[in-house]
N, C-alpha and C positions, 0 to 999 in steps of 0.2 A: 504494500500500500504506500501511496505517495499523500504526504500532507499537501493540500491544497487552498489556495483560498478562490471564492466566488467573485466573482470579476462583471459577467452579464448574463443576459438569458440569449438563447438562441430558440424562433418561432420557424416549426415545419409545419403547412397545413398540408401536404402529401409528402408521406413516410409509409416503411415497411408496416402493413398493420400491427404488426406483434408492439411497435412502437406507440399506436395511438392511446394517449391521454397519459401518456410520460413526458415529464417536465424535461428538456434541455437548459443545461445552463453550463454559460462560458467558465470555465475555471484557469488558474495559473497556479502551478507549483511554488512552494515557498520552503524555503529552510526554517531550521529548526530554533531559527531566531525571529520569525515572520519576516524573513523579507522575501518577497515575491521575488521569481528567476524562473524563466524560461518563457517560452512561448504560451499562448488563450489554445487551449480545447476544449472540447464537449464534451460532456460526463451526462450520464442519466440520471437524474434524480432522484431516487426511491425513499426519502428519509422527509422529506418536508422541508429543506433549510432555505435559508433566505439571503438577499445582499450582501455583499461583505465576510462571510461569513467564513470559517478558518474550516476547513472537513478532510475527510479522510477518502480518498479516492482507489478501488481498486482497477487495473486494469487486465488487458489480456484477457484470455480465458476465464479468470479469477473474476473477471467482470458480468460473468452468465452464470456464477454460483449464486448469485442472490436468490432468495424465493422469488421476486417479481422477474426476473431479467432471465432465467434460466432457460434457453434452448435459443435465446433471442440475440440478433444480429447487433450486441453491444461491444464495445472496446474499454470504455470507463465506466465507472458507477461509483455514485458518489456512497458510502455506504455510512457514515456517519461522520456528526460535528462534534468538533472537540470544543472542550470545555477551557483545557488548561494545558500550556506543556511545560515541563521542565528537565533542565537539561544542567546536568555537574551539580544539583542542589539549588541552583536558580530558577526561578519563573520566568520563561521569554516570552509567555500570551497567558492572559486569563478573558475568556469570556464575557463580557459585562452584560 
């Protein structure tokens, strides 16, 4: 799993059906200090999260083990938001 944070939404009104009434939204990888790196993708949303927001991305394969995503033509999925992280005994993000 890659930490990521939400960045924007991405709107398909024709997509694979297995995809219809899953959320797309833009994501960016960030290190373990929040700082955003790398390039905007697409991740499926299966958790509910919003704007901004700092999550947990799996990809590959790993990305159709979800219950909602499973047999389905996905590459990312967002699979949860973090809360907090920390790193040598410091806090480098807490959720507000």
């Amino acid at each position: 799993m890659r930490i990521a944070r939400v960045v924007g939404t991405a709107v398909s009104t024709v997509k694979e059906a297995s995809l219809v009434g899953h959320k797309l939204l833009l994501v960016r990888e960030t290190d373990e200090h929040n700082e955003v790196l790398g390039p905007v993708f697409v991740a499926v949303d299966v958790v509910g999260v919003g704007p901004d927001e700092l999550v947990l991305v799996s990809e590959g394969s790993a990305a159709r083990h979800a219950a909602t995503t499973t047999g389905q033509p996905v590459d990312a999925v967002i699979m949860g938001v973090l809360d907090s992280l920390e790193v040598g005994g410091t806090v480098t993000f807490r959720r507000v």
